[in-house]
Kinemage of the C-alpha trace (Angstrom):
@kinemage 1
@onewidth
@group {chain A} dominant
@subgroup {mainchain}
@vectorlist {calphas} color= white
{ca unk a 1} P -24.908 23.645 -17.895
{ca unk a 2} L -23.472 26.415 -15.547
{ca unk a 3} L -23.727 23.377 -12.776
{ca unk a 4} L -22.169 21.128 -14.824
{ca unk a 5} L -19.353 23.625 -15.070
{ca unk a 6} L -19.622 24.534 -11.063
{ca unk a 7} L -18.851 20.731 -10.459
{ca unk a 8} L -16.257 20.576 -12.443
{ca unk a 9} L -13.977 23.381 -12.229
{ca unk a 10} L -14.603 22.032 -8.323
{ca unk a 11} L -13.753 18.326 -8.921
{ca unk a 12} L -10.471 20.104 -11.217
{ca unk a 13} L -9.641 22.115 -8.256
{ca unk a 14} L -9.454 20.034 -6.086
{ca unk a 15} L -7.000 17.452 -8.345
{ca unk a 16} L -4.903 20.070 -9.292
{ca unk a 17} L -4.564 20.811 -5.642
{ca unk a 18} L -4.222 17.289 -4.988
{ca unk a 19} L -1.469 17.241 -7.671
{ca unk a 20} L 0.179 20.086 -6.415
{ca unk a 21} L 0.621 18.237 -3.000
{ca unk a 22} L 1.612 15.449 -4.501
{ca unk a 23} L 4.660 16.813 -6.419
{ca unk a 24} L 6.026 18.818 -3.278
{ca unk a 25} L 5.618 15.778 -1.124
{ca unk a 26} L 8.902 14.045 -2.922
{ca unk a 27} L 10.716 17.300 -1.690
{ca unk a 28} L 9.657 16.262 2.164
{ca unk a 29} L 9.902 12.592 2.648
{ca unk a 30} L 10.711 12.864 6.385
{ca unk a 31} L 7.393 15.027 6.525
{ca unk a 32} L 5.381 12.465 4.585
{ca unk a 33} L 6.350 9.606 6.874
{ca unk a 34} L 5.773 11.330 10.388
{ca unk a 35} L 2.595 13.069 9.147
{ca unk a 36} L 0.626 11.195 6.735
{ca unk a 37} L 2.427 7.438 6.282
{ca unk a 38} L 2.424 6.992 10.008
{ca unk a 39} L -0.891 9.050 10.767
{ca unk a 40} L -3.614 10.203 8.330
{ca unk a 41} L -3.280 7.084 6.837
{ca unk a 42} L -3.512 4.298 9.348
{ca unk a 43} L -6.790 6.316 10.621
{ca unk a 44} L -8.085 5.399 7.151
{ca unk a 45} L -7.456 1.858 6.977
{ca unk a 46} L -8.888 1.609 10.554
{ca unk a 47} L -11.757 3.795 9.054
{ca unk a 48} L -12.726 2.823 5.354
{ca unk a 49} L -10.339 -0.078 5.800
{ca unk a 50} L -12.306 -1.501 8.558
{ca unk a 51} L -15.254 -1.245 6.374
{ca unk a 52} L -14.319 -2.745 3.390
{ca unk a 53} L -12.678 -5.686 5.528
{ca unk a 54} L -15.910 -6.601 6.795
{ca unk a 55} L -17.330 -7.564 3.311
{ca unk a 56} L -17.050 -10.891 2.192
{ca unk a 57} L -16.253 -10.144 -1.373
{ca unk a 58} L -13.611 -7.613 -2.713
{ca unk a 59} L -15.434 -4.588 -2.795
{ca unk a 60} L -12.713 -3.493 -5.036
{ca unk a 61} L -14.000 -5.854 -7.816
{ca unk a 62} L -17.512 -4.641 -7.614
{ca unk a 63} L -16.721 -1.357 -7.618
{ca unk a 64} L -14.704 -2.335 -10.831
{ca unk a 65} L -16.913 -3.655 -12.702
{ca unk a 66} L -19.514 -1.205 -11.790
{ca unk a 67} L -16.838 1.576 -13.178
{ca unk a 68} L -16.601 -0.288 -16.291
{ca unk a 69} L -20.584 -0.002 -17.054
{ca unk a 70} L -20.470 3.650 -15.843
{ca unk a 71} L -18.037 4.171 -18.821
{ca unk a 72} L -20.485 2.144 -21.635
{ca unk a 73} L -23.151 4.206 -20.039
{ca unk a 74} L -21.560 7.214 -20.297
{ca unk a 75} L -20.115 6.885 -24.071
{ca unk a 76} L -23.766 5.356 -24.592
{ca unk a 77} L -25.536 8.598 -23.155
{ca unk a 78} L -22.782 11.049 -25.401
{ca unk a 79} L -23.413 9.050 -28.681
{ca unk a 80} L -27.432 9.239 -27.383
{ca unk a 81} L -26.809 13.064 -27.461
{ca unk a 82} L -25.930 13.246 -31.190
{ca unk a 83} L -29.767 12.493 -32.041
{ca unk a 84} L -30.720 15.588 -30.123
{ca unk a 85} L -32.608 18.680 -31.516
{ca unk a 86} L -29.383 20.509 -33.286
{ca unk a 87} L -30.280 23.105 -31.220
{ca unk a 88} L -29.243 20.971 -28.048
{ca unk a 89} L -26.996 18.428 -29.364
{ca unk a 90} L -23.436 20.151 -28.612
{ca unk a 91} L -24.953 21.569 -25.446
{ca unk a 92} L -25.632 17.958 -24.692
{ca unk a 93} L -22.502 16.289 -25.801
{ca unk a 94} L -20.466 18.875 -23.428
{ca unk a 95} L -22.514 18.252 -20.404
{ca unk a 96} L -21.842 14.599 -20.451
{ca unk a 97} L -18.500 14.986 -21.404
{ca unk a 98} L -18.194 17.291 -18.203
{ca unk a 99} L -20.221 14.837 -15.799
{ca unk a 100} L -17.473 12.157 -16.637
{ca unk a 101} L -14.555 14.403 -16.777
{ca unk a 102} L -15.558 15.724 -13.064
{ca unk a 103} L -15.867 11.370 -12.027
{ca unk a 104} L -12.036 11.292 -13.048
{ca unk a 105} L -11.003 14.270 -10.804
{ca unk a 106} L -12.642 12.880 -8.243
{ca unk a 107} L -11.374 9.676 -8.688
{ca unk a 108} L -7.794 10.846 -8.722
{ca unk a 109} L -8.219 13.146 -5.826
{ca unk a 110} L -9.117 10.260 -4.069
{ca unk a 111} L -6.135 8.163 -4.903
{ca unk a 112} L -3.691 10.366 -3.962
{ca unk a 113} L -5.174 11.326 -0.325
{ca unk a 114} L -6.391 7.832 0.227
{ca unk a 115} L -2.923 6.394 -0.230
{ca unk a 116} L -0.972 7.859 -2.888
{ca unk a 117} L 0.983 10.187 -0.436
{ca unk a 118} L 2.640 6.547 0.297
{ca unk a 119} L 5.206 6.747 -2.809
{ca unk a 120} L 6.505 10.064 -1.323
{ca unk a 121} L 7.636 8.756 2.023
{ca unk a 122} L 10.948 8.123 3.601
{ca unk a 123} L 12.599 5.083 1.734
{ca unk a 124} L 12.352 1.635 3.852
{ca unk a 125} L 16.151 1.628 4.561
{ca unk a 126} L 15.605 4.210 6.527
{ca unk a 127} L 13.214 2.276 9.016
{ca unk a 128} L 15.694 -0.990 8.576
{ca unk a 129} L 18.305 1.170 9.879
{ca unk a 130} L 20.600 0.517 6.528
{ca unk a 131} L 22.104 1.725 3.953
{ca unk a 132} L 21.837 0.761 0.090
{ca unk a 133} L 24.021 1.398 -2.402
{ca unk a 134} L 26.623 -0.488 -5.097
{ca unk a 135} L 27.366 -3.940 -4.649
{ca unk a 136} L 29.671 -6.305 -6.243
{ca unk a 137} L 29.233 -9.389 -8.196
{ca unk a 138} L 31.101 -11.293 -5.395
{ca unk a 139} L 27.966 -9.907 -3.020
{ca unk a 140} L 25.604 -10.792 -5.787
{ca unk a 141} L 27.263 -14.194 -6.157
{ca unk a 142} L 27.136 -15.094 -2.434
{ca unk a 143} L 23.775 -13.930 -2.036
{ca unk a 144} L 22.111 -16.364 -4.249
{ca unk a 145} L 24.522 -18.978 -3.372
{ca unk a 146} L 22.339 -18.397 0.133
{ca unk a 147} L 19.287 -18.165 -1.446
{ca unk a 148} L 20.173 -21.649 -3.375
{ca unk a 149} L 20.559 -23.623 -0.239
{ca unk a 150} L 17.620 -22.190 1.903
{ca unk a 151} L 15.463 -22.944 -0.853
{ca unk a 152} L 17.338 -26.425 -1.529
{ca unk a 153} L 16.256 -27.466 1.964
{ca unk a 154} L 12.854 -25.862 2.389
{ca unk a 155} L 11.817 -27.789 -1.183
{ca unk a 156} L 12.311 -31.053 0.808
{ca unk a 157} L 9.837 -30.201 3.525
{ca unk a 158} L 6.762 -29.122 0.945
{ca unk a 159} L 4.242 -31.233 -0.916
{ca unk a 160} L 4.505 -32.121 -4.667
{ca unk a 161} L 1.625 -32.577 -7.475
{ca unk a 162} L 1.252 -35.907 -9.080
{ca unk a 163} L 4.119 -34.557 -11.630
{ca unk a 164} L 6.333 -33.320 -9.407
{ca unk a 165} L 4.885 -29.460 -9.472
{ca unk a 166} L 5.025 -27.983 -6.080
{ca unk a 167} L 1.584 -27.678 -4.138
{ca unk a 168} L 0.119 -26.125 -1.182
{ca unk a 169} L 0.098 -28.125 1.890
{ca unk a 170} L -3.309 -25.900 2.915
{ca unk a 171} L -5.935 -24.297 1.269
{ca unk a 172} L -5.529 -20.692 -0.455
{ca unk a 173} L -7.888 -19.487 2.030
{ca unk a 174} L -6.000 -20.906 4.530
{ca unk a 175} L -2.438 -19.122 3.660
{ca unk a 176} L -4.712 -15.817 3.433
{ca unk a 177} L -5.863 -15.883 7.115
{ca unk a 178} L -2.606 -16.657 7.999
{ca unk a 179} L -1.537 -13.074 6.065
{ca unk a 180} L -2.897 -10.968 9.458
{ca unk a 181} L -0.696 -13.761 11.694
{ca unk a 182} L 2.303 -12.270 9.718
{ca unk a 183} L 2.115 -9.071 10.248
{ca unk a 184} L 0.397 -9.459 13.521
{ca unk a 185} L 4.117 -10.113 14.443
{ca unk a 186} L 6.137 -7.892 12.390
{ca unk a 187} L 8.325 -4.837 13.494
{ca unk a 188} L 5.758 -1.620 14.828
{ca unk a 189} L 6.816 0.160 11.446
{ca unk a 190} L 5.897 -2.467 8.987
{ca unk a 191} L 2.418 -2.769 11.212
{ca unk a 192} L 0.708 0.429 11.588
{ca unk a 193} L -2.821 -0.175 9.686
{ca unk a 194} L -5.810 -1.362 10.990
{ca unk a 195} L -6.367 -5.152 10.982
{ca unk a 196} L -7.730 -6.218 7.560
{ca unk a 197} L -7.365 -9.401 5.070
{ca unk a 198} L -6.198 -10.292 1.342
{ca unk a 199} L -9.128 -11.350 -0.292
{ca unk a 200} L -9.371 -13.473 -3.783
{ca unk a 201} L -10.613 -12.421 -7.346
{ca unk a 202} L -13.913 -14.154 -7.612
{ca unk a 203} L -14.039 -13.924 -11.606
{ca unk a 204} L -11.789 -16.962 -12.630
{ca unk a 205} L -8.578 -16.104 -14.787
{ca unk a 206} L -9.431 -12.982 -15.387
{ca unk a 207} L -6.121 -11.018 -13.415
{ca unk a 208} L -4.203 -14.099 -15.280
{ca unk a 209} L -5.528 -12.624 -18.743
{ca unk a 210} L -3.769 -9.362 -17.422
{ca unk a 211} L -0.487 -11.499 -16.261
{ca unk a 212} L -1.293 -9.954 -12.599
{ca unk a 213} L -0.847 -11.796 -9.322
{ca unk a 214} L -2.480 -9.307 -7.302
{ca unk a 215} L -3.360 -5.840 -7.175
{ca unk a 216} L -4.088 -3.353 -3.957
{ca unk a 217} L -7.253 -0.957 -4.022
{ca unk a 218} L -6.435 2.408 -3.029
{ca unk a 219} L -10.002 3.512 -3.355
{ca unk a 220} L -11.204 0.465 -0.991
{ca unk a 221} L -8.036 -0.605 1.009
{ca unk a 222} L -8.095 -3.746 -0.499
{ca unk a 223} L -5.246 -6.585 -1.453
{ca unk a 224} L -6.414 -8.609 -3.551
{ca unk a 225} L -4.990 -11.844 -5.352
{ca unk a 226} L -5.396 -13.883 -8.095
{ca unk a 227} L -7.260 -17.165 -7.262
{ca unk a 228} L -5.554 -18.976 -10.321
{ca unk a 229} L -2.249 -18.008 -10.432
{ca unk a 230} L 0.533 -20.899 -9.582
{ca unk a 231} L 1.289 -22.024 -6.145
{ca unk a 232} L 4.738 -21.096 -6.027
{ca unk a 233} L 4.468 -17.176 -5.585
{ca unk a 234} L 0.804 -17.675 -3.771
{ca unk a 235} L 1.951 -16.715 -0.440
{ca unk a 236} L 4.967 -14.300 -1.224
{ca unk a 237} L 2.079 -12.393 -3.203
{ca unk a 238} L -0.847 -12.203 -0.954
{ca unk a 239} L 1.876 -10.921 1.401
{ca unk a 240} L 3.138 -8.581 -0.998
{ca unk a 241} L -0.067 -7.293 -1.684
{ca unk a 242} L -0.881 -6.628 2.356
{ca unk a 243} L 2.535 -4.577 2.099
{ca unk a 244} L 0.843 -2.291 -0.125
{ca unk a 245} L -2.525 -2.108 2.474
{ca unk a 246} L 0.194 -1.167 4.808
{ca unk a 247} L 1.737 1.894 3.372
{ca unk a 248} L 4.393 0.568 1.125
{ca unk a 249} L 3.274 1.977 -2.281
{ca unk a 250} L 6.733 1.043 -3.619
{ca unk a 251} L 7.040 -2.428 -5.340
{ca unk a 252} L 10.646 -3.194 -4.536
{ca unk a 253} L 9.977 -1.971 -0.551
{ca unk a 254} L 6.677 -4.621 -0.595
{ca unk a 255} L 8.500 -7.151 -2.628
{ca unk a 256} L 11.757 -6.989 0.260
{ca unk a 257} L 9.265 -6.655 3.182
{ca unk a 258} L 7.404 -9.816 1.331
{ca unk a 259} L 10.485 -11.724 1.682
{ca unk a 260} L 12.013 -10.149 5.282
{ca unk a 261} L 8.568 -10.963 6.913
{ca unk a 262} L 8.426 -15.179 5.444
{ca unk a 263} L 12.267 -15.944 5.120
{ca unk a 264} L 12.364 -17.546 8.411
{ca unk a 265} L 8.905 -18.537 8.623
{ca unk a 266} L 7.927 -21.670 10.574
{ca unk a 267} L 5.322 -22.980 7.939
{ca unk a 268} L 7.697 -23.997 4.719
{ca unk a 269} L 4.827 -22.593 2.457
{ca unk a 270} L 5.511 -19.208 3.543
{ca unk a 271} L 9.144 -19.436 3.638
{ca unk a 272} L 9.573 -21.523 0.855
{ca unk a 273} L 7.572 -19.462 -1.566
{ca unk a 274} L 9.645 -15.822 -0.704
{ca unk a 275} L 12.663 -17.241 -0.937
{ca unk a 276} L 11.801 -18.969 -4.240
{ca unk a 277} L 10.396 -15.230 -5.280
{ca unk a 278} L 13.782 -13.589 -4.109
{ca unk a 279} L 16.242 -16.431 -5.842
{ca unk a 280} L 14.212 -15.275 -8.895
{ca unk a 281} L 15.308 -12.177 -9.099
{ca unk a 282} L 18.851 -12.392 -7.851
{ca unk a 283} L 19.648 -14.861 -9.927
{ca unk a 284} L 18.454 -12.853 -13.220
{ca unk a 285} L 20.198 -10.163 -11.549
{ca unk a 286} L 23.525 -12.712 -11.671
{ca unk a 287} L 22.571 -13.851 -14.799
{ca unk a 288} L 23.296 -9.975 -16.457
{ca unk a 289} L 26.488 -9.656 -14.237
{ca unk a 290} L 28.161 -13.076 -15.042
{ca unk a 291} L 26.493 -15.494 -17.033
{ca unk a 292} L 29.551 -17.990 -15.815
{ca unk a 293} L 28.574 -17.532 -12.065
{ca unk a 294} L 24.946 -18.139 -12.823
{ca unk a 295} L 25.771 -21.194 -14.388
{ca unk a 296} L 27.672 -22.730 -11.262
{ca unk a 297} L 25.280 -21.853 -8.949
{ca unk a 298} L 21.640 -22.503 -10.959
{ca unk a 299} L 23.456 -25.861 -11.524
{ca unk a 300} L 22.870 -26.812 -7.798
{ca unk a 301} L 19.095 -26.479 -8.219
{ca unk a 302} L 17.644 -29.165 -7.068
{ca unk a 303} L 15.246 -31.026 -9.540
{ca unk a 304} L 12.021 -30.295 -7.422
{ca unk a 305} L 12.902 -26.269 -8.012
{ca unk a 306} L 13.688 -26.652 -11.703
{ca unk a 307} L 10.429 -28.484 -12.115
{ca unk a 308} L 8.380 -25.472 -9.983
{ca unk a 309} L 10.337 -22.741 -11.839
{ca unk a 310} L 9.207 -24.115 -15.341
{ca unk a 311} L 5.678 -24.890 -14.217
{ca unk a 312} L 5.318 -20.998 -13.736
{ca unk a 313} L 6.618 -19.862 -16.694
{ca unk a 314} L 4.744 -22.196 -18.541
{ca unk a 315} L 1.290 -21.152 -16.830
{ca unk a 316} L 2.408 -17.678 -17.670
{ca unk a 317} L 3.663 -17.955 -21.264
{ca unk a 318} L -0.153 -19.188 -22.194
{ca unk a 319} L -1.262 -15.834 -20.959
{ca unk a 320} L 1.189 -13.947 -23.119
{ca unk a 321} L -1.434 -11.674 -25.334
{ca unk a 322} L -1.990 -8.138 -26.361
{ca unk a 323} L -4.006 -7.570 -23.322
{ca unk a 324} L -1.336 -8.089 -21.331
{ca unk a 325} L 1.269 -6.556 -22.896
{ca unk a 326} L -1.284 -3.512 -23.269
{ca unk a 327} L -1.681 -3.706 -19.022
{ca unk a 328} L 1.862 -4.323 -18.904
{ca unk a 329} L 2.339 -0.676 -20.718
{ca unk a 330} L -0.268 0.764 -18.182
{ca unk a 331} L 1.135 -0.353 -15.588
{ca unk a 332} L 4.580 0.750 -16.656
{ca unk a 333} L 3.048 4.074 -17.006
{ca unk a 334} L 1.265 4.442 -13.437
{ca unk a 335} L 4.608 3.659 -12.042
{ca unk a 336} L 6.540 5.900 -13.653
{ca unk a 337} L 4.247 8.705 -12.956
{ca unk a 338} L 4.614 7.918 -9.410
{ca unk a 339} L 8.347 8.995 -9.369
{ca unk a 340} L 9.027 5.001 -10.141
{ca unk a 341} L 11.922 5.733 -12.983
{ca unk a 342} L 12.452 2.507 -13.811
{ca unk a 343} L 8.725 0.725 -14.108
{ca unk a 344} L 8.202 -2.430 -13.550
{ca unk a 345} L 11.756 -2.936 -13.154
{ca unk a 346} L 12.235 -1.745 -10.231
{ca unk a 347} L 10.249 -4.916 -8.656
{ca unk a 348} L 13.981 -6.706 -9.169
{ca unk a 349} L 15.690 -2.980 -6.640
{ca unk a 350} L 14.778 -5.570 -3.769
{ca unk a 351} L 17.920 -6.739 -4.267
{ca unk a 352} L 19.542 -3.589 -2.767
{ca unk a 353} L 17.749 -3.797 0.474
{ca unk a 354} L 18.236 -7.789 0.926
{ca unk a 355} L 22.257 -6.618 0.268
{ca unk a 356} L 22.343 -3.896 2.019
{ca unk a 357} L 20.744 -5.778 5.380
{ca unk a 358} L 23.329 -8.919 4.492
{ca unk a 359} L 26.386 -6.211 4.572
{ca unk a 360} L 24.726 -4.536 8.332
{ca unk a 361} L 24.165 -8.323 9.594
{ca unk a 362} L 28.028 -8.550 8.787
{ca unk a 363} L 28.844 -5.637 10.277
{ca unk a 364} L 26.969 -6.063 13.888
C-alpha cells in the first residue's frame, strides 16, 4: 500500500507540475514558440514520431483499444476486490483505485509535454506576418463570392459518381502519400517536424459513429483519418490532421493552414476539396450576417456542388446519435480546457486568418 501511495503522489506530482506549466505557458507565447513549438517538440516527432511512422497500422488505435480493456480490467479487478476477506477488502479497493488513478497522471503528464505546450504558442498570424481582427459583411460577402468561383471551376475538372456525387480521381491511400508532398513544400514554419504520414482507421465506421473525420495522437504522433467518411473533405482533413502532427494544436490555425497549403494546388482533389471546406464555413458565416447576401451568392452554386454538399450532410445526418452528441460534449470540453473559449466553434475563426491575409494581399 505505502508503494501504491509512493507512485502516486509521484505520478500527481508530476501532473500538477505539468499543470502548473501549462497554465503559465499562455502568459509566454513568444517563449513557447522559440523554445518548445520550434524545438523540444520537433526533436520528438523526429524521435517517437519517427517511430510510430514506421508502423504500418496506427499505433494510436492499438494503443486505444488496449486502454479501453485496461479500464474493464481495472473496474473488473475493483469489483473482484469486494469478495475479499473484510479484513482486506477496502485495503484492496484503494490500491486499485490508486494503480489507475496514478495511469491518468501519467497519461496527462504525457499529453501536455508531448504536445500540449502547442495550444500555448504564438498565434499563426504572427508567422503569416498579419493581422486579424473585425471585418465587414462587404469582406465577408466578397470573400465567398471568391470562394464560389474557384470552387465553380475546380468542380469541372474532378470526377463524379454514377449520381452525380463527387469522387476521388485516386485512391485514399494515394491522397495520403501525397500529404508529406504538401508539406514537403510548405513555408520552414509550417514544416518543422520530422517526416511522418496520415494513416487510416482500420475499424470500419467506427470515427463516423463519433461524427469524427480525423483525430491526431498526442501520445503517438499520429494523424489519423476516417477511412469512411465522404470524399469531399478527404483531403482537406488528412491535411488538417498533419497540421496538428506539426504543432498546430489549434483547430482554426490547422483548418486555415489546411486550406493555405491546397488552395492553389495543382491536383484539383486537393484544391478542390479545401476550398469546398472553406466556402463551408464562410458561407454559414454569411448566412448569420445577411441571409439576403447568402442567397445571391449560394444561388451561383453550380449543380455538381449542391449535389456534393447534400451528399455530406446526408452521410452525416445517419450518424446523428447519442454517441455522438455525447463525443461532441467531450470534445467541446477538451477544447475549452485548452484555453479554446469557444469549442468547437472556433473551427469556423479560420475565417479571420483567410480575411486578414486577403486585406495584406491588398495591401502589398
Amino acid at each position: 500500500m505505502i508503494r501504491k501511495l509512493f507512485k502516486l503522489t509521484f505520478a500527481l506530482f508530476g501532473a500538477g507540475f505539468a499543470y502548473f506549466l501549462y497554465q503559465m505557458a499562455f502568459h509566454v507565447p513568444q517563449l513557447v514558440e522559440t523554445v518548445y513549438s520550434r524545438g523540444i517538440y520537433p526533436f520528438f516527432t523526429k524521435t517517437l514520431g519517427r517511430i510510430s511512422a514506421a508502423l504500418p497500422f496506427s499505433l494510436a488505435e492499438a494503443l486505444c483499444y488496449l486502454l479501453f480493456l485496461c479500464v474493464l480490467f481495472f473496474l473488473g479487478y475493483i469489483v473482484q476486490a469486494l469478495f475479499r476477506p473484510q479484513g482486506e477488502r477496502l485495503t484492496a479497493i484503494c490500491r486499485r483505485i490508486l494503480a489507475f488513478a496514478s495511469l491518468l497522471c501519467s497519461l496527462y503528464t504525457m499529453f501536455i509535454f508531448f504536445w500540449g505546450f502547442n495550444y500555448a504558442r504564438m498565434p499563426l498570424a504572427a508567422s503569416l506576418g498579419v493581422s486579424t481582427g473585425a471585418y465587414t459583411v462587404e469582406e465577408l460577402s466578397a470573400l465567398c463570392q471568391d470562394l464560389t468561383d474557384t470552387c465553380n471551376a475546380l468542380r469541372a475538372q474532378v470526377e463524379e459518381d454514377d449520381v452525380g456525387v463527387y469522387r476521388l480521381s485516386h485512391t485514399q491511400q494515394a491522397v495520403l502519400e501525397g500529404v508529406a508532398e504538401v508539406y514537403a513544400s510548405a513555408p520552414v514554419w509550417a514544416n518543422l517536424a520530422g517526416p511522418s504520414r496520415v494513416k487510416g482507421i482500420a475499424t470500419p465506421k467506427v470515427l463516423s459513429y463519433t461524427k469524427t473525420e480525423g483525430i491526431f495522437s498526442p501520445f503517438t504522433l499520429e494523424p489519423n483519418i476516417n477511412m469512411h467518411m465522404p470524399d469531399l473533405y478527404f483531403a482537406v482533413t488528412a491535411v488538417h490532421e498533419y497540421a496538428h502532427y506539426e504543432g498546430f494544436a489549434r483547430e482554426d490555425e490547422a483548418n486555415f493552414l489546411s486550406w493555405y497549403l491546397l488552395r492553389e494546388d495543382s491536383r484539383p482533389d486537393f484544391a478542390y476539396s479545401a476550398n469546398c471546406m472553406a466556402l463551408h464555413y464562410a458561407l454559414n458565416a454569411l448566412y448569420r450576417a445577411d441571409p439576403v447576401e447568402y442567397q445571391r451568392i449560394s444561388d451561383q452554386l453550380s449543380d455538381g456542388i449542391r449535389r456534393d454538399f447534400a451528399a455530406y450532410n446526408d452521410y452525416w445526418d445517419d450518424y446523428e446519435t447519442k454517441i455522438a452528441e455525447t463525443s461532441d460534449r467531450i470534445y467541446e470540453s477538451y477544447l475549452e480546457s485548452n484555453k479554446v473559449q469557444d469549442g468547437m466553434q472556433s473551427y469556423g475563426r479560420m475565417l479571420d486568418l483567410m480575411l486578414a491575409l486577403r486585406q495584406a494581399s491588398a495591401d502589398a
